[in-house]
C-alpha positions in Angstrom: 0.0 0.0 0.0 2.7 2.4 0.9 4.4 1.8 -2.7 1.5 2.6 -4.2 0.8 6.0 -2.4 4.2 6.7 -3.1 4.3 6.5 -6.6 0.6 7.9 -7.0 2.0 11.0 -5.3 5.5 10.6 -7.4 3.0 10.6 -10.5 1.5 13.7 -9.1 4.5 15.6 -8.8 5.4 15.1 -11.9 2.5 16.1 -13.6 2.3 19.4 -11.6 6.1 19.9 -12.1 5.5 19.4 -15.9 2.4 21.6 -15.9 3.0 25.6 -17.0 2.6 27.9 -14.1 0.7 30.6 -15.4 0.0 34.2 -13.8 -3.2 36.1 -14.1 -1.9 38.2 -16.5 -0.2 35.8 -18.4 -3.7 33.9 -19.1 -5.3 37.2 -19.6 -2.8 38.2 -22.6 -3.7 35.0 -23.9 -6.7 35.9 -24.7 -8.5 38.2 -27.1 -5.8 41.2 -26.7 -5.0 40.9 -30.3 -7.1 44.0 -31.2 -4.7 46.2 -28.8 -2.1 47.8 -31.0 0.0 49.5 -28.5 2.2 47.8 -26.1 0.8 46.9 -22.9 4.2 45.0 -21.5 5.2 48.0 -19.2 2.1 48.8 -17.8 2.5 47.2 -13.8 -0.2 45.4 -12.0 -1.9 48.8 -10.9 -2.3 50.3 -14.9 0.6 52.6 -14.1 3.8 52.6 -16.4 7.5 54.5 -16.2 9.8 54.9 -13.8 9.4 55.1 -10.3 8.3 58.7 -9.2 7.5 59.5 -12.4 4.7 56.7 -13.5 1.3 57.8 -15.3 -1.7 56.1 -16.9 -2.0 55.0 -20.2 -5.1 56.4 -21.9 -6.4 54.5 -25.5 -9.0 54.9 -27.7 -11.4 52.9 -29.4 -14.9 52.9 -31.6 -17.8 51.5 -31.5 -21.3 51.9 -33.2 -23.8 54.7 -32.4 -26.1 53.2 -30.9 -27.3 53.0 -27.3 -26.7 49.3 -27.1 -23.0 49.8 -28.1 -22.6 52.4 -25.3 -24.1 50.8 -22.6 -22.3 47.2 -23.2 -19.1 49.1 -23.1 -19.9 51.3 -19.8 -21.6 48.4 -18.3 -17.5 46.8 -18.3 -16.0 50.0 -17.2 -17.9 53.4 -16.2 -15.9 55.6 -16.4 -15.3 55.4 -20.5 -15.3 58.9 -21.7 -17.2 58.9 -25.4 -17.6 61.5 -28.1 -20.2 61.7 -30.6 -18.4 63.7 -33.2 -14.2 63.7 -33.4 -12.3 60.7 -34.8 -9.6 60.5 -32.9 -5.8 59.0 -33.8 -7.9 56.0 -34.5 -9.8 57.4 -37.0 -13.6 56.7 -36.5 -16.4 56.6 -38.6 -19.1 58.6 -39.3 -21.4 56.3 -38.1 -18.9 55.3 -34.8 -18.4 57.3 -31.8 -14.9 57.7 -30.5 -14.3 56.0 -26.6 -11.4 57.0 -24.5 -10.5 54.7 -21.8 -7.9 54.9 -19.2 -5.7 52.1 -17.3 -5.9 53.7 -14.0 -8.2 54.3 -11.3 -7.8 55.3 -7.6 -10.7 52.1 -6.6 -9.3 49.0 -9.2 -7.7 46.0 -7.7 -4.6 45.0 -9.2 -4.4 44.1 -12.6 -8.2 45.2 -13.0 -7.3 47.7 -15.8 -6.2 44.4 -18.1 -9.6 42.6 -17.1 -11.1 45.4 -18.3 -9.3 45.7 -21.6 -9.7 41.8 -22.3 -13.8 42.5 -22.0 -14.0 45.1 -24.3 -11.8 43.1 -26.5 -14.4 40.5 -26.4 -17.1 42.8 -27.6 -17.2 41.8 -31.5 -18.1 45.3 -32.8 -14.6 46.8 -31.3 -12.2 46.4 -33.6 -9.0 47.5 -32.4 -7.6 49.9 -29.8 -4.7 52.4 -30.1 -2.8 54.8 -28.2 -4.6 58.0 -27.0 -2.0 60.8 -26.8 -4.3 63.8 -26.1 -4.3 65.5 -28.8 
């Protein structure tokens, strides 16, 4: 009996051992980020990147349809979306699209929340990509 507990937990081992560890934000990149065209890499766990002392949010933009539907999908992942009716933005809307501005930091997200946030609206099939917002 002991031989066999022994190797059932040597079998066990091995599988875990042999098994990726992967972080949230590992398994969250994995997903549906491939409509982000900027690089999210240096962005830490709180949606703050640069040095220390000198770290700031990243802001990016986005389209979606006019419609109230649209809209309220995308507020209903994160609130505090700012969106604009008329201008284009660097991403270049469309007439019939109204330009969203979202930002990776907020005083009340949990760690890593920004990227949750991101992956969502990634998810939503009438976004198509999302690009740097430099205030212009």
């Amino acid at each position: 009996k002991l031989g066999y507990f022994a190797l059932l937990l040597l079998n066990i081992s091995a599988q875990v051992m042999s098994t990726p560890v992967v972080s949230q934000q590992q398994s969250i990149e994995g997903s549906s980020l491939h409509k982000v065209k900027f690089d999210i890499s240096d962005i830490n766990d709180m949606g703050l990147t640069g040095p220390v002392g000198g770290q700031r949010s990243v802001s990016y933009e986005f389209c979606i349809p006019q419609t109230d539907e649209a809209l309220n999908q995308v507020l209903n992942i994160d609130s505090s979306i700012q969106h604009y009716m008329s201008g284009r933005g660097r991403i270049n809307c469309l007439s019939n699209q109204q330009l969203c501005i979202a930002d990776t930091y907020g005083e009340d997200r949990r760690p890593w929340e920004w990227k949750e946030i991101l992956k969502h609206l990634c998810e939503l099939c009438f976004i198509d990509s999302f690009e740097l917002n430099l205030g212009e």
